[in-house]
TIMIVEX-566281 format. One record per residue (C-alpha): x, y, z; residue in one letter. Coordinates in steps of 0.05 Angstrom, whole numbers, padded with zeros to 5 digits, always signed. Example, Ala and Ser with C-alpha at 12.3 -4.5 7.8 and 13.67 -1.06 7.14 Angstrom:
# residues 2
+00246-00090+00156a+00273-00021+00143s
This chain:
# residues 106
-00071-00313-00292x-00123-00268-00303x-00123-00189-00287x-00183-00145-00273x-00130-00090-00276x-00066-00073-00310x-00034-00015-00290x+00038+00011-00296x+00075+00064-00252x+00041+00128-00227x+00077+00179-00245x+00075+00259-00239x+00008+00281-00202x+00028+00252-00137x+00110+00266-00125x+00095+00334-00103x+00048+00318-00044x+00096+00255-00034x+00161+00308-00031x+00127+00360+00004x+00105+00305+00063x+00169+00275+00068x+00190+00340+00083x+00135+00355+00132x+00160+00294+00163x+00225+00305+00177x+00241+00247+00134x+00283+00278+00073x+00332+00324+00076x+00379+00352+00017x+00448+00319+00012x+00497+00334-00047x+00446+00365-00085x+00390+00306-00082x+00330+00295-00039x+00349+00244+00010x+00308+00197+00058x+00352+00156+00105x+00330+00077+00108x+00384+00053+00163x+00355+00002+00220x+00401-00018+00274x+00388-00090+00267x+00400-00078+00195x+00469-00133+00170x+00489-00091+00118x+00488-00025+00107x+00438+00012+00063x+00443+00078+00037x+00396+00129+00034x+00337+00139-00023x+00358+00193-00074x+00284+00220-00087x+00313+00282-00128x+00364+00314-00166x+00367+00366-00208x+00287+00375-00191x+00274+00315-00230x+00241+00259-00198x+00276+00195-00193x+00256+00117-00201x+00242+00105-00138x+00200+00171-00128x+00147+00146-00184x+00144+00077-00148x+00125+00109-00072x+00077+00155-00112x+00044+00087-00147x+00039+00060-00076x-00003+00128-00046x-00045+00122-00119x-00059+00057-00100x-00067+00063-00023x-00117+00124-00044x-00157+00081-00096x-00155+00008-00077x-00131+00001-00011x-00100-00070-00018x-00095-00116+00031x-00026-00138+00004x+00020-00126-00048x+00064-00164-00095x+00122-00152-00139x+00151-00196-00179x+00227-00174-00195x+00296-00190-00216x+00339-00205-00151x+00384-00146-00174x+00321-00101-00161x+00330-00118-00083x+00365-00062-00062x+00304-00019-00094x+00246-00045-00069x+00285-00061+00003x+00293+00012-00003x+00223+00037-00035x+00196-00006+00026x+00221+00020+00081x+00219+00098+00052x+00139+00071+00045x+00127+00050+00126x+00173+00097+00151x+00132+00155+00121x+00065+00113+00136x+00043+00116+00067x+00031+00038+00088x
């Protein structure tokens, strides 16, 4: 496979406009100290916590991911996207995912 592009993870120049619109939206909230963004569905079989987005004021993994997604809504605007992961990174990307269409970044 050939790449036009090779880029890794986005990482500080757009989590504050990410933060401050989650907040705008109603979608995070502080709990215990971190920046929270429930990811619950109802038809959901298992349950899923919420996305820790801060602590501390630091940024957190999957913070830089949603911000690579807007950098990459903003300069590409894919038709698709795909990851290719470990199986353990499920729970991560289940939740970067949802946080992503719940906030309408996609």
């Amino acid at each position: 496979i050939d790449f036009d592009l090779w880029k890794g993870e986005v990482m500080s120049a757009y989590i504050p406009g990410l933060i401050q619109d989650l907040i705008d939206k109603k979608l995070a909230y502080e709990s215990q100290g971190a920046l929270v963004v429930d990811i619950s569905k109802e038809d959901d079989t298992k349950e899923l916590p919420h996305v820790s987005l801060e602590a501390d004021g630091a940024a957190l993994y999957a913070t830089s991911d949603l911000a690579t997604i807007i950098q990459r809504e903003q300069d590409y605007k894919p038709n698709h996207y795909i990851y290719v992961a470990d199986k353990r990174q499920e729970l991560h990307f289940t939740q970067v995912f949802r946080v992503s269409k719940k906030a309408n970044i996609v």
